[in-house]
N, CA, C and O of each residue as an XYZ file, in Angstrom:
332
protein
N       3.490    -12.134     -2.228
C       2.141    -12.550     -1.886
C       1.691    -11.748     -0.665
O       2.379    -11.787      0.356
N       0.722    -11.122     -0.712
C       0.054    -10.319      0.356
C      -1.112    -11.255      1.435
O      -1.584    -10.870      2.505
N      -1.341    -12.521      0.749
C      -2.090    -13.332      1.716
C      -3.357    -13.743      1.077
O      -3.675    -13.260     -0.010
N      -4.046    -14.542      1.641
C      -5.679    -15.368      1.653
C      -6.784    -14.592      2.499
O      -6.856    -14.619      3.728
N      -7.670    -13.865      1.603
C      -8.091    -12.751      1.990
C      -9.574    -13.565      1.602
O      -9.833    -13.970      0.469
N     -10.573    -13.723      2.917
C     -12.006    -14.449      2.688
C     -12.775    -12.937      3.055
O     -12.369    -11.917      3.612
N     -13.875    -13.271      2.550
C     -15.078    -12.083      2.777
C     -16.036    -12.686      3.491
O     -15.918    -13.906      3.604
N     -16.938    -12.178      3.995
C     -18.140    -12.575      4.739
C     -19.010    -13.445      3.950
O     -20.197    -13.445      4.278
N     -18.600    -14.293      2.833
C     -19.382    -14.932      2.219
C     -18.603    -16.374      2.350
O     -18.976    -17.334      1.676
N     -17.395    -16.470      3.344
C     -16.543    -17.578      2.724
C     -16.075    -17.749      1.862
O     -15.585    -18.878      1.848
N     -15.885    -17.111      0.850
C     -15.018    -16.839     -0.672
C     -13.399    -16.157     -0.368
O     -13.292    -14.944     -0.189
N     -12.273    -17.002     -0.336
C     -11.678    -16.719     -0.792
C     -10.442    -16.430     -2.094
O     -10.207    -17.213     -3.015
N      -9.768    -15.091     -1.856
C      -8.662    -15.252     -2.786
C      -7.164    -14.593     -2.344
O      -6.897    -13.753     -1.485
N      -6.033    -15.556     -3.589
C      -4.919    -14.988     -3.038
C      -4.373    -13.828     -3.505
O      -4.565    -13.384     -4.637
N      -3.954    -13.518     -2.983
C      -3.695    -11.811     -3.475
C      -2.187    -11.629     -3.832
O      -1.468    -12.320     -3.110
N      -1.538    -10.904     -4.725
C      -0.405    -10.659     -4.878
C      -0.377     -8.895     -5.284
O      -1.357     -8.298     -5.728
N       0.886     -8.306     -5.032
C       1.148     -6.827     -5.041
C       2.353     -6.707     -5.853
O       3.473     -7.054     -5.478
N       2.004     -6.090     -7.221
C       3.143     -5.807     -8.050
C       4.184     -4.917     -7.740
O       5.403     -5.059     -7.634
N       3.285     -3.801     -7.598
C       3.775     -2.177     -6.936
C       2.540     -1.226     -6.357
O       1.331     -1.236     -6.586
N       3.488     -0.292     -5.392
C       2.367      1.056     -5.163
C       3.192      1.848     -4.686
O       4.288      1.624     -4.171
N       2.351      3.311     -4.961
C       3.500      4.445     -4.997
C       2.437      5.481     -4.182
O       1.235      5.225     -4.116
N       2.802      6.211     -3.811
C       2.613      7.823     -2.571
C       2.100      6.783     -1.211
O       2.024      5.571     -1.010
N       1.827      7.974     -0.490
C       1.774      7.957      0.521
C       0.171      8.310      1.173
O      -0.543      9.292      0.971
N      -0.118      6.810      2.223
C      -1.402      6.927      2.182
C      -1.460      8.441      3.256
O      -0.504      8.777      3.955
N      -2.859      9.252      3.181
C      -4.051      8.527      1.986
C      -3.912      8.781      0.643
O      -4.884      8.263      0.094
N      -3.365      9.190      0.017
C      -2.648      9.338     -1.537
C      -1.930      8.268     -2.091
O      -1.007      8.501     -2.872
N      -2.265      7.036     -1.760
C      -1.572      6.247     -2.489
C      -2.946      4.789     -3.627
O      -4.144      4.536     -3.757
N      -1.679      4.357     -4.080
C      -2.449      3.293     -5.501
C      -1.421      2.167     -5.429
O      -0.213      2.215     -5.195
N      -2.652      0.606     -5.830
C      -1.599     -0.193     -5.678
C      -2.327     -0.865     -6.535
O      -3.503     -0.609     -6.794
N      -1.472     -2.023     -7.159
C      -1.378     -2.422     -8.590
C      -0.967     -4.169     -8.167
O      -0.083     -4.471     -7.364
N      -1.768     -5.084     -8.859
C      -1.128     -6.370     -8.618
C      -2.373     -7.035     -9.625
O      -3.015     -6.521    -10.541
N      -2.419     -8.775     -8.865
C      -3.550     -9.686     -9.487
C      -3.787    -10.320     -8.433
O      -3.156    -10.037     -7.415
N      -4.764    -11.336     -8.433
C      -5.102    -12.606     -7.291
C      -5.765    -13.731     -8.002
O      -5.955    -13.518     -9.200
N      -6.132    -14.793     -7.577
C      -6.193    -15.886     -7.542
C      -7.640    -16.237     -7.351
O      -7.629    -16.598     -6.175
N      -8.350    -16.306     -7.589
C     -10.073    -16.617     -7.224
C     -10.758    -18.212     -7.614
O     -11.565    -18.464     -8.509
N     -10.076    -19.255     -6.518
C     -10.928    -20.396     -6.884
C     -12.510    -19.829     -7.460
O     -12.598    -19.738     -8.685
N     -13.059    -19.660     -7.096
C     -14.690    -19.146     -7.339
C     -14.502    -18.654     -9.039
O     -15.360    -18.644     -9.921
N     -13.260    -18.318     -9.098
C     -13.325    -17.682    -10.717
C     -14.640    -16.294    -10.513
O     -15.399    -15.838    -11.369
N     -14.549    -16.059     -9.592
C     -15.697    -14.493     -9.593
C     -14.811    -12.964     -9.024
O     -14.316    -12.800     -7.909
N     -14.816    -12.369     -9.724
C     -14.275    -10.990     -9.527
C     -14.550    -10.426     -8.156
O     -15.665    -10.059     -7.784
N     -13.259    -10.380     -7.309
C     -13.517     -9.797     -6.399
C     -12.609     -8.070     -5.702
O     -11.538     -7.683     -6.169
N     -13.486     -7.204     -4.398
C     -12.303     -5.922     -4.630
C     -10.797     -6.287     -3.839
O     -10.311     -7.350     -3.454
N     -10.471     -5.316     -3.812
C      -9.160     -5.163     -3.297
C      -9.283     -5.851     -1.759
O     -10.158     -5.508     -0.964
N      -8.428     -6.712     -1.518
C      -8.443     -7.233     -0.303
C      -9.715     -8.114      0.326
O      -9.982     -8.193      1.525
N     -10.469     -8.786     -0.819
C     -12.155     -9.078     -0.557
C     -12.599     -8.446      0.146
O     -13.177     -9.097      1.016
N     -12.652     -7.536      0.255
C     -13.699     -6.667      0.726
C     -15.002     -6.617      0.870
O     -15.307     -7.147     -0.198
N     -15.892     -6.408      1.325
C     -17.273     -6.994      0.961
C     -17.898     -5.440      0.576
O     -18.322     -4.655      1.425
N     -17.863     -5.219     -0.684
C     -18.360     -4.289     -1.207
C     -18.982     -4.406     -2.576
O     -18.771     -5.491     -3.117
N     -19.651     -3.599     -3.212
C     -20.630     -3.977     -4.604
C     -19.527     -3.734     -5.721
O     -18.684     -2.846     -5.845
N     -19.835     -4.819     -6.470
C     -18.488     -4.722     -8.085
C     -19.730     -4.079     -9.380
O     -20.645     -4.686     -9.937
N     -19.402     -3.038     -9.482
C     -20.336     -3.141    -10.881
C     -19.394     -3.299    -12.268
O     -18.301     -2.941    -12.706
N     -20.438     -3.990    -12.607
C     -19.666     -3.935    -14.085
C     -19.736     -2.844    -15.027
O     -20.722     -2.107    -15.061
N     -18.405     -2.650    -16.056
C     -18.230     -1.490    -16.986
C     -17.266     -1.779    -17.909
O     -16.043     -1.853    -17.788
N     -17.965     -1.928    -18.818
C     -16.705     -1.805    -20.202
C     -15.508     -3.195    -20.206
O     -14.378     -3.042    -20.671
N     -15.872     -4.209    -19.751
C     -14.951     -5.589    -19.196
C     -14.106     -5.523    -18.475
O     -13.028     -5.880    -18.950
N     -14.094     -5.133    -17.236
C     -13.977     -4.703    -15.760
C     -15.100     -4.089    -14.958
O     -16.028     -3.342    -15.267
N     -14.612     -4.796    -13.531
C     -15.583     -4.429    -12.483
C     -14.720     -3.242    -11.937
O     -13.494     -3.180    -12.032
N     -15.764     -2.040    -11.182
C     -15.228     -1.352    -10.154
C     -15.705     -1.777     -8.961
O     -16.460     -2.737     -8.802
N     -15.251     -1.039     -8.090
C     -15.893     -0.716     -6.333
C     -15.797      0.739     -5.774
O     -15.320      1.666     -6.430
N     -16.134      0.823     -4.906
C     -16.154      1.825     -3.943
C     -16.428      1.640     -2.286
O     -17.219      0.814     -1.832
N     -15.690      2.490     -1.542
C     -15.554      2.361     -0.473
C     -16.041      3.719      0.404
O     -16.787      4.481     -0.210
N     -15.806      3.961      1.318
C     -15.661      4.569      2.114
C     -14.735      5.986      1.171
O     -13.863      5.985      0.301
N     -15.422      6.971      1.845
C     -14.577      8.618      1.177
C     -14.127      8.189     -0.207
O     -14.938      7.547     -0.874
N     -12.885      8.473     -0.746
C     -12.618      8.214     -1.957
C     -11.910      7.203     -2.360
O     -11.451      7.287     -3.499
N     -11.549      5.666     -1.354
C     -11.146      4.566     -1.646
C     -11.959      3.782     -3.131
O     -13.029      4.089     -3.657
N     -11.405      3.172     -3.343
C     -12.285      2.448     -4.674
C     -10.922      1.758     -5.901
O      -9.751      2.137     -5.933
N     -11.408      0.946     -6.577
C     -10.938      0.555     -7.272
C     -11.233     -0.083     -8.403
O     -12.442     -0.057     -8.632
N     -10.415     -0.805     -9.423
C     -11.269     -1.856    -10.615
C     -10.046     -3.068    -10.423
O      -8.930     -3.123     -9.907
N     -11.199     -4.232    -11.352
C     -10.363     -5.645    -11.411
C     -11.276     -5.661    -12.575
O     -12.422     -5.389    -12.931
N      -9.898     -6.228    -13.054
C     -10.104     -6.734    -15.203
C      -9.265     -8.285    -14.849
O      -8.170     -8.550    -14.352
N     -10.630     -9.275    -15.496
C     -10.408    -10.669    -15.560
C      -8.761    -11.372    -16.508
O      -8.827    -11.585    -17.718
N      -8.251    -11.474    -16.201
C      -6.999    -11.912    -17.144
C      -6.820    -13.197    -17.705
O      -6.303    -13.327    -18.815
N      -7.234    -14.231    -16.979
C      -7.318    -15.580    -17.085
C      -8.365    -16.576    -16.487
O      -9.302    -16.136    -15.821
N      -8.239    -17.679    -16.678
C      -9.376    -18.274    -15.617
C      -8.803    -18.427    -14.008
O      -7.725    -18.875    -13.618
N      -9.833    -17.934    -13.319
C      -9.463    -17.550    -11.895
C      -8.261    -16.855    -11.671
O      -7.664    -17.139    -10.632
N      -7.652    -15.792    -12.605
C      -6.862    -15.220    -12.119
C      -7.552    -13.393    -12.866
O      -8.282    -13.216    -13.842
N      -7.012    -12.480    -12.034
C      -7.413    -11.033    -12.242
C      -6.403    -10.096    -11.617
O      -5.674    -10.264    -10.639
N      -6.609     -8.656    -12.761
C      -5.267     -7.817    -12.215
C      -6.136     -6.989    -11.546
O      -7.251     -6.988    -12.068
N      -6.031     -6.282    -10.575
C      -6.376     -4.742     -9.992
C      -5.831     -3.733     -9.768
O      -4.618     -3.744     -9.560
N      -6.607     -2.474     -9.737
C      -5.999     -1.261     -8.743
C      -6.474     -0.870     -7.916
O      -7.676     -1.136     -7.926
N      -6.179     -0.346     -7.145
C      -6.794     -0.091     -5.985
C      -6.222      1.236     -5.340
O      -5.002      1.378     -5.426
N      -6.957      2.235     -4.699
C      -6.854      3.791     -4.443
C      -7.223      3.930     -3.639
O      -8.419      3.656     -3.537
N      -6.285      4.616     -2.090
C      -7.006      4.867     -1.253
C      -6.602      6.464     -0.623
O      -7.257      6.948      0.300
């Protein structure tokens, strides 16, 4: 478990980390979280825009950070995340 991660909206979720491999800034990490709200959120709640595509959301960040989350269950979702 990586922790209870709230955004500037008061929404939080719990986060878990399957794996990640290189070395930042070259690295990717792979897991799911937990979203009472049941609403798709990014890597680490972040407060950034999710658009939707193809049944997953992406994001984007700063330079070439960014990622997607695909819904898996109710209130639960897997991601990746690239930074």
């Amino acid at each position: 478990m990586d922790g209870v991660f709230r955004n500037s909206e008061s929404e939080e979720i719990v986060q878990f980390t399957y794996t990640g491999k290189g070395i930042i800034p070259a690295s990717k990490y792979y897991g799911f979280y937990y979203s009472p709200s049941d609403q798709p959120q990014a890597f680490q709640n972040v407060d950034v825009n999710l658009e939707a595509e193809n049944g997953y959301w992406k994001w984007h960040d700063e330079g070439d950070n960014g990622g997607i989350t695909k819904k898996i269950g109710n209130g639960w979702y897997y991601y990746e995340a690239w930074f």
